[in-house]
SETORDO-847957 format. One record per residue (C-alpha): residue number from 1; x negated, y negated, z negated. Coordinates in steps of 0.5 Angstrom, whole numbers, plus 500, padded with zeros to 3 digits. Example, Ala and Ser with C-alpha at 12.3 -4.5 7.8 and 13.67 -1.06 7.14 Angstrom:
! SETORDO-847957
ZASE; n; east; north; up
ZASE; 1; 475; 509; 484;
ZASE; 2; 473; 502; 486;
END
This chain:
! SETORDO-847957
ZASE; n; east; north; up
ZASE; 1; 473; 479; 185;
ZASE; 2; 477; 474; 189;
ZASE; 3; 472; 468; 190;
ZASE; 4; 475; 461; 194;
ZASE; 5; 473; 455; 196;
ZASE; 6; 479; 452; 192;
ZASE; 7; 479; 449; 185;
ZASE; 8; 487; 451; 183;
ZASE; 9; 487; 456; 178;
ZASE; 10; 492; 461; 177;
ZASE; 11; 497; 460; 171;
ZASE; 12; 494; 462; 164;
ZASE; 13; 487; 463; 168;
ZASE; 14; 481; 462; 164;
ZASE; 15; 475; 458; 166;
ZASE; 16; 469; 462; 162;
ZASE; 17; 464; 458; 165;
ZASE; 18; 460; 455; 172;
ZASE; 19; 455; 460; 174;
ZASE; 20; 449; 458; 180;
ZASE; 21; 445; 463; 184;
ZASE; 22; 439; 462; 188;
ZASE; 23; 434; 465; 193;
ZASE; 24; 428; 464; 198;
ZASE; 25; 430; 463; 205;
ZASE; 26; 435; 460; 209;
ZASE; 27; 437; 466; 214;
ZASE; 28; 443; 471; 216;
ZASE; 29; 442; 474; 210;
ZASE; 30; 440; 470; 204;
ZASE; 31; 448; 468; 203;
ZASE; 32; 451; 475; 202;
ZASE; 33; 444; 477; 198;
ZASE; 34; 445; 469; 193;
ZASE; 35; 453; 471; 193;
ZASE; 36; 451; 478; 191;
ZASE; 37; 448; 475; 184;
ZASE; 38; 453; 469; 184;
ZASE; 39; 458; 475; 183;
ZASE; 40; 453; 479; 179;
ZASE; 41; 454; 473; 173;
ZASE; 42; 460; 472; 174;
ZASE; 43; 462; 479; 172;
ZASE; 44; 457; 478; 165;
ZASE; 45; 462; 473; 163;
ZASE; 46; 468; 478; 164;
ZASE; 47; 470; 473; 171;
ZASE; 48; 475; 476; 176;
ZASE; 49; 475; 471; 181;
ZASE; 50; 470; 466; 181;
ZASE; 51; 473; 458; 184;
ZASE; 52; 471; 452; 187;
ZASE; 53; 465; 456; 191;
ZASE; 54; 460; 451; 193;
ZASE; 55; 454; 453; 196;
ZASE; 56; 447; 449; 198;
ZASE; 57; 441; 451; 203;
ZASE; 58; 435; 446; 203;
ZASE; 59; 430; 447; 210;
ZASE; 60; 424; 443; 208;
ZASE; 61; 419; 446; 210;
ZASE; 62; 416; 448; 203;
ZASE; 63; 421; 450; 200;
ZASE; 64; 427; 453; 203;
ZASE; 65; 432; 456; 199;
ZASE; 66; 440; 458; 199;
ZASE; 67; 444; 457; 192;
ZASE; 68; 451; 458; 191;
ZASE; 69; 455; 455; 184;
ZASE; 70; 462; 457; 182;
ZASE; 71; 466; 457; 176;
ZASE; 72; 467; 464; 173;
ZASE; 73; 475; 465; 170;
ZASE; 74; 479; 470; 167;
ZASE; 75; 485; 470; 171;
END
């Protein structure tokens, strides 16, 4: 699966939906684990790249959290 930061999409690509993943913790290990969903979902849809990867980590103390959102496509 090719995933990237970037929103330029290959010719003939098509955008199968925006995908959102989530999980507790803000460390070393909560990216790779949230990207692993993120994928997982994206495959659900028949996605071969997933496109404009954001990702967001929240520190409060309460509630810490890291979440990844892309947009699934068919290329």
């Amino acid at each position: 699966m090719r995933i990237s930061s970037l929103t330029a999409l290959a010719p003939g690509a098509e955008e199968l939906g925006v995908v959102y993943a989530s999980v507790e913790g803000v460390n070393e290990h909560s990216y790779d684990e949230c990207l692993e969903h993120l994928v997982r979902k994206g495959e659900a849809l028949g996605a071969t790249a997933l496109v404009a990867l954001q990702l967001a980590q929240s520190q409060f103390q309460w509630n810490q959290r890291t979440s990844l959102m892309a947009t699934a496509v068919k290329e």
